[in-house]
N, C-alpha and C positions, 0 to 999 in steps of 0.2 A: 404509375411511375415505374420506371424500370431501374431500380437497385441495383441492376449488374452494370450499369453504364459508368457506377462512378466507382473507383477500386475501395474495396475496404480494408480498414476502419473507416469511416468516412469526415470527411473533414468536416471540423466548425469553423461557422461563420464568426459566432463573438464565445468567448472564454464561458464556458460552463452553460450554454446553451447549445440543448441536444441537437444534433445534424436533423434536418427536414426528413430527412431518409425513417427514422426511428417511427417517428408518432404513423407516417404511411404504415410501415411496415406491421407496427404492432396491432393497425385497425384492420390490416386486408391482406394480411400474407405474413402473420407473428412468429412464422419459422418457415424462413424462405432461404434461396440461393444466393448464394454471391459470389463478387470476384474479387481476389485478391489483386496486388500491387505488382506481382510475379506473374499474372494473368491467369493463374489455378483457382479452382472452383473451390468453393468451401460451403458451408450453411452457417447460419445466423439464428440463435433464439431469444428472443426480445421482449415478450412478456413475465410481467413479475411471478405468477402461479409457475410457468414451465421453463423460466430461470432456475425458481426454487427446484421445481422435480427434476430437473435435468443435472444440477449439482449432486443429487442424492442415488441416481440409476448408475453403479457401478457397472454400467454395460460400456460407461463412456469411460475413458481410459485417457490418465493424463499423461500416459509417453503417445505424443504426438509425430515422435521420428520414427516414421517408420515406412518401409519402402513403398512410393506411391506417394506419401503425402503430399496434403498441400504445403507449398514452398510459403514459410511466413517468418524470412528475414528481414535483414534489414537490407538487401541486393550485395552484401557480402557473402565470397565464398565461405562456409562453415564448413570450422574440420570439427566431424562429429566424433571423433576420438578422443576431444580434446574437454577439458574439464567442465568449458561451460553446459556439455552435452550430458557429462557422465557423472556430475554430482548429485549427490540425492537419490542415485537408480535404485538404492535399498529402501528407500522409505518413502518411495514417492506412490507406490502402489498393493494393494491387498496382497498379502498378508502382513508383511513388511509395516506397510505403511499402518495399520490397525496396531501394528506392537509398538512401534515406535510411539504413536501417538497417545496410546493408554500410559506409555511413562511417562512422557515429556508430560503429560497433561495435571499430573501430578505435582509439578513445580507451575505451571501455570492457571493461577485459580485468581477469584475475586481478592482472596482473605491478602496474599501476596500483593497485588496492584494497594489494596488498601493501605498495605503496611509500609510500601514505598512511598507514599502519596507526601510525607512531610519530608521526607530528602527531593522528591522530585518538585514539591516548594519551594525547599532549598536553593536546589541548581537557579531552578529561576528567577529568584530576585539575586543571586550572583552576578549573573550573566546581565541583569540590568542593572546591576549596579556598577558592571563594569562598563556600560552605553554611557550610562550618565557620568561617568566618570569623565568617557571620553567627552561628551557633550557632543552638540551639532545634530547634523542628519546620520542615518543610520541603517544599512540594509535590511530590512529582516528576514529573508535568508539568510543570507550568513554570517552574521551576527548574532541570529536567535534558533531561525528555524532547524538550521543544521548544527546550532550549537547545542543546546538542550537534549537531542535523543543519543546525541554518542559518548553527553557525558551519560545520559542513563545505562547505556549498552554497556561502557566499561563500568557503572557500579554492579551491572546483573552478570557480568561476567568474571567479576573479579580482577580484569587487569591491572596490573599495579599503576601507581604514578607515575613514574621513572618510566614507565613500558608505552603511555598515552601515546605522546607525541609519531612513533611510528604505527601505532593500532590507528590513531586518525587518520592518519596516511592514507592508510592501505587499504580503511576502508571509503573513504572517500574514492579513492581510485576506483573500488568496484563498484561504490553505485551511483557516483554523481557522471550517467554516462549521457549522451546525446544520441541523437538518430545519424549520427556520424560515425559511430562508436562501430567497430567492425568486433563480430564471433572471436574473434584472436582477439583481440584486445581487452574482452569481457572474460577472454580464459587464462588470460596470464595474470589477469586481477582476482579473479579467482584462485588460479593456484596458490597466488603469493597471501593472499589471507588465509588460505587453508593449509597453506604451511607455516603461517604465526600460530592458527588455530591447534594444532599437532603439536608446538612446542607448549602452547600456552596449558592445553589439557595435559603435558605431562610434568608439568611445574607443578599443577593444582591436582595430581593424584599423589604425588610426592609431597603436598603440603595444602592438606583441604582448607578452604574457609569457609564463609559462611556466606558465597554468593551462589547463585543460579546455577553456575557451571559446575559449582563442587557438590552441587545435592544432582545436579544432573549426574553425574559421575558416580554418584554412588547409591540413586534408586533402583529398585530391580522389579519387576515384571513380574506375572501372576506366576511365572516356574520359574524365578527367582535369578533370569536372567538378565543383565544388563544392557545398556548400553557401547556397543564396539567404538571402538577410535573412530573408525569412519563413520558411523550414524553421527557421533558426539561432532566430529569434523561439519558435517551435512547441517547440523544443528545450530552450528555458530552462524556459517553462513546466511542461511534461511534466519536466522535474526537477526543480522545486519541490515540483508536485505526488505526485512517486513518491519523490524523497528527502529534502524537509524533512517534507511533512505523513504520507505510510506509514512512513515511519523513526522520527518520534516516536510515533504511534501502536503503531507495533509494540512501541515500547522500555515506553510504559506499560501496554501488554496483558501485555507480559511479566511484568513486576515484579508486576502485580496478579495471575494467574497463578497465580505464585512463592508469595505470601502468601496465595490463597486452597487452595493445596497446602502447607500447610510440613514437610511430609515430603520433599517433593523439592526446597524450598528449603534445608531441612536436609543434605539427602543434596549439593547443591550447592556447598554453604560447603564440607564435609568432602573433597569431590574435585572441586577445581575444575577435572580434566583434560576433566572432563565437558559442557566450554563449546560445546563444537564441536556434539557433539549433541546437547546442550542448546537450544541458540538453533534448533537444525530443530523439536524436537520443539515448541517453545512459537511455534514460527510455524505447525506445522500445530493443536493447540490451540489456542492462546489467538487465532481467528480475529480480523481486522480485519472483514472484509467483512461487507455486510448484505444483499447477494443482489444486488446490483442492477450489481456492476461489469463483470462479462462478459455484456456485454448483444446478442445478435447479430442480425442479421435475414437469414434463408433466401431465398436467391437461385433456389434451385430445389427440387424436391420434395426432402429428402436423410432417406436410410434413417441412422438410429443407434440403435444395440442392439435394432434387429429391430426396431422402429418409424418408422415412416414421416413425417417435419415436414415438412407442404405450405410450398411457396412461398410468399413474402409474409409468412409469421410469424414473430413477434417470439421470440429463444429465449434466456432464461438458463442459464447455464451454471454453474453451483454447485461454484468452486472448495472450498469449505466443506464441501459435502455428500463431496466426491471425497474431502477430507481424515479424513475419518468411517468412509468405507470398508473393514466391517471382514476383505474378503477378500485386502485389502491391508496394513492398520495391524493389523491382530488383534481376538478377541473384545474386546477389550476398549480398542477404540479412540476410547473415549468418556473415557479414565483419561490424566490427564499423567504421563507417562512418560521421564523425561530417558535412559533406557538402552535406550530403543527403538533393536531395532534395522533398523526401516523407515525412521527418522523421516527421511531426507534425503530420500525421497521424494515429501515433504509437496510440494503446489499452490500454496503461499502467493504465490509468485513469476511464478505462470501455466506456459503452454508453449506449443512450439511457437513461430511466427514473431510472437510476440509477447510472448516469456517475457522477465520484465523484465531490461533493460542493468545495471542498478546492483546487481543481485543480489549480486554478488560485494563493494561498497561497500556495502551494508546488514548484510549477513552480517558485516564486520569491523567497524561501529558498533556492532553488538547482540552483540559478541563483548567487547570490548574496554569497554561500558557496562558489562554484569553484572557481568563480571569483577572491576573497578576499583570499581564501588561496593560487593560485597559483600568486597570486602578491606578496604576502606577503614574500611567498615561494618559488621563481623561483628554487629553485635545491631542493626541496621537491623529496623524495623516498623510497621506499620501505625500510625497514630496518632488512627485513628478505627474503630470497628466496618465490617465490609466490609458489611456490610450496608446502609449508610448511605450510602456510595460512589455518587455520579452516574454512569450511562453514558449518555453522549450516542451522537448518532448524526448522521451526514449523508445525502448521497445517497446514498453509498458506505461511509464506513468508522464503525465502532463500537467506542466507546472511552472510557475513565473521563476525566470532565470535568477532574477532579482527584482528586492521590492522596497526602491527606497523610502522612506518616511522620515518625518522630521516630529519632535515633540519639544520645540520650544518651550523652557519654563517649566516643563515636566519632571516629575520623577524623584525630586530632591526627597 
């Protein structure tokens, strides 16, 4: 098979089954060349063992702008001056990123996720209580999926009530974007939440409370240094980005998932003890990613799975493919399987010195969602053929535009 003939990421055939190119690849060339979209060469690593290793060789570096690379926009001119380029440059790589990460890590723990878990209850039988209020059919994106993580965002941040209605806004602007969405458009979205962010952290040093942002603002570091406005700024973002926009996203991969298996949405309803590894197995399934998120650039020549990636090249790294992997997930690792018993092994999350902070807060959202809506709603379903179902896509993640459903007689 020749890989380079079809540009990457490579496309799917149906929603959450792996492109043909993958299971090749990972049997007869698991870190091979490819060609991007822009017609630039890049490499590919596809197996789950040197997925993992290649996440943890700090030889690969994830400022990828850098002269020479490969070009992996979206066919929009990028001003790399401009914020969506330059945020995050303090803490996105060692040393930086090792301090940053040892304090943030500090507010981000199991015992936290745990202790939010009966407000993020809360939120959710609100938000259906306001469905059924309305009655009828019902989106669930945006009605659920996008509703639920940004009211969690504004409890972990602290944003007042009165202040919601524009924080929605603004963050919906930056991440509800399309493969339409041009570099300028993703950096004026950017600015503009990073200058709510700037006002917001100096409201809450002048008046601490008792959410995320105000124990962010006031931990310090093993020599007793803090947090600067801009990491604090970098911070908000990267949690809008990883827990309002992958948290809804995940939550309507799921559900859609669910209903395009209703053997195992059946199997689900009937033994709902099955939530824990349920929400693993349909994060290593029901993939977000579109290939383009682990995007790295080789700092020096680096051998991985007995192949050699010269320096200077641009290299993906296919948490998706890893999750495919069937010398890990089994033959039959192309099948949703809620009693898998690998599935917590899934990538979904990444690894290594960069495996996501909020894991443990995503894990009890998408625990505490399924759960609550399919009690709520035992004959919850589709309310349009799946086949008809939008999946959009962005630069990154890939996901149903909208997903109507109907739960007649439900939920009272």
């Amino acid at each position: 098979m020749d890989v380079t003939a079809t540009p990457y990421p490579f496309a799917r055939t149906e929603p959450f089954l792996e492109p043909p190119q993958w299971g090749w690849i990972r049997e007869h060339s698991p870190v091979t060349r490819v060609k991007l979209a822009s017609g630039d060469p890049a490499w590919l690593v596809t197996r789950y063992e040197d997925v993992r290793a290649a996440l943890v060789d700090s030889r690969f570096s994830r400022s990828i702008d850098q002269a020479g690379a490969s070009r992996v926009d979206t066919g929009y001119q990028a001003d790399r001056s401009g914020p969506a380029f330059t945020f995050g440059s303090s803490i996105s790589e060692p040393p930086g990123h090792t301090r940053w990460r040892r304090i943030v890590a500090k507010a981000f723990t199991q015992r936290q996720a745990d202790a939010m878990r009966p407000r993020i209850a809360a939120h959710v039988e609100e938000i259906l209580d306001g469905i059924v209020a309305r009655g009828g059919e019902f989106d669930l994106m945006a009605d659920f999926a996008y509703e639920l993580p940004i009211r969690v965002m504004s409890d972990l941040l602290g944003v007042e009530v009165e202040n919601r209605p524009e924080f929605v806004a603004l963050a919906a602007k930056l991440t509800r974007r399309d493969m339409q969405s041009s570099f300028a458009e993703f950096g004026e979205a950017m600015g503009g939440i990073g200058r709510y962010a700037a006002l917001l952290i100096s409201r809450k040093r002048r008046d601490l409370g008792e959410d995320l942002l105000s124990r962010l603002i006031t931990l310090r570091d093993e020599d007793e240094s803090q947090l600067s406005t801009e990491e604090l700024i970098s911070t908000v973002i990267l949690l809008l980005m990883a827990g309002y926009e992958s948290t809804a996203v995940q939550l309507g991969n799921a559900f859609f998932a669910l209903f395009l298996n209703p053997t195992q949405l059946t199997l689900l309803r009937e033994r709902p003890e099955l939530i824990g590894n349920g929400v693993e197995e349909l994060l290593r399934w029901a993939q977000m990613g579109t290939g383009f998120a682990v995007a790295k650039h080789a700092t020096a020549d680096i051998e991985v799975g007995g192949t050699t990636i010269p320096a200077g090249a641009t290299v993906f790294v296919s948490l998706g493919s890893g999750n495919r992997d069937t010398s890990v997930f089994g033959v039959d690792a192309d099948v949703l399987d809620l009693t898998r018993p690998s599935a917590a092994n899934q990538l979904a999350f990444s690894h290594g010195p960069h495996y996501c902070l909020g894991a443990a807060l995503a894990r009890c959202e998408m625990q505490e969602s399924i759960s609550r809506v399919l009690a709520r709603f035992p004959q919850l379903r589709p309310a349009e053929d799946l086949s008809d179902v939008v999946l959009a896509s962005n630069l990154f993640t890939y996901y149903p535009r909208g997903l109507r459903v109907t739960a007649a007689g439900d939920g009272r």
